[in-house]
N, C-alpha and C positions, 0 to 999 in steps of 0.2 A: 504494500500500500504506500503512497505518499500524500504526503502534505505538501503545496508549492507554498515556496515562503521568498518569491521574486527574484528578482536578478540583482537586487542589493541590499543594501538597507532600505527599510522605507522613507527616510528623510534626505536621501542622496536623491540624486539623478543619473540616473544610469542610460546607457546609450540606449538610443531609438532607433526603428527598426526601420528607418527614413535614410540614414546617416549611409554615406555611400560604404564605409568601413565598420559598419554593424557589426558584423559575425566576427573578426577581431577584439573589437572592442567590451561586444557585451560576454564573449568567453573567457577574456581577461579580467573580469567586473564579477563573473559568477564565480570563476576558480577565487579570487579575492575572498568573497564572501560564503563561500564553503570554507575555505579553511577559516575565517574569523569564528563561525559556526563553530568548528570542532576545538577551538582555544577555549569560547567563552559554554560550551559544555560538553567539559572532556568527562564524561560519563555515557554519552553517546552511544559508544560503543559494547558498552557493556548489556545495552537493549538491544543490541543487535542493529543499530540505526547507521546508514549513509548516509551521508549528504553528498548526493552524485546531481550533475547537470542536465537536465530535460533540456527536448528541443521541439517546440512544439509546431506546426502551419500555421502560416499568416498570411495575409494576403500581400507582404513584401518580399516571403520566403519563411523562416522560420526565426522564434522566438525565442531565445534560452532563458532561463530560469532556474534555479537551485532550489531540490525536492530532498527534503527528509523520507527516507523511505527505510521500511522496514516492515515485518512480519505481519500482518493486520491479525492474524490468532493468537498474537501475543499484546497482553492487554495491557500488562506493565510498560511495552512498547509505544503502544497507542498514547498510555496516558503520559509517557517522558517527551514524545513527541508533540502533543498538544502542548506542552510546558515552553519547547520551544518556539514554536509558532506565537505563543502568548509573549512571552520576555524575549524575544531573538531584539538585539539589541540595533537601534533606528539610525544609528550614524557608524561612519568607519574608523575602528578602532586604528590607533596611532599603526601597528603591523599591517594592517591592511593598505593604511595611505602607503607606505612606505612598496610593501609589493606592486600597487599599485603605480606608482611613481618608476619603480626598476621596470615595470614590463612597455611602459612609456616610450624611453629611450630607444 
């Protein structure tokens, strides 16, 4: 099962699917923001939880976006997962500007 929890923080700006260099930019933005994901709860994994990159149809081509995914039969899963979707944190942490800024260059 997944939960999509967007292609950044919710108070950023994340690239649009307009933008001639989209699929660059917004795969750089989601790799960013999966791993800020698994910093700010490193427990994660012990529910068995991913945070992998979805790509979804658009009518510019396709969407990315970073999807908690994991087990849906396991309920302990479901509910560490809602935790995140609920507190997944709304601006990029200083590691993330910083990854964000090297993949720039």
């Amino acid at each position: 099962m997944n939960i999509y929890l967007g292609p950044a923080p919710c108070n950023e700006n994340p690239a649009q699917t307009i933008q001639e260099d989209y699929q660059t930019k917004a795969l750089m933005e989601c790799r960013a923001w999966a791993n800020m994901l698994r910093r700010h709860f490193p427990d994660h994994e012990k529910y068995g939880i991913r945070f992998t990159i979805k790509q979804t149809p658009h009518d510019f081509g396709y969407y990315f976006e970073v999807a908690c995914e994991f087990d849906s039969t396991n309920n302990e899963a479901l509910e560490y997962a809602l935790q995140i979707e609920k507190n997944a944190p709304s601006e990029w942490d200083e590691e993330a500007k910083l990854e964000l800024r090297i993949h720039e260059r």
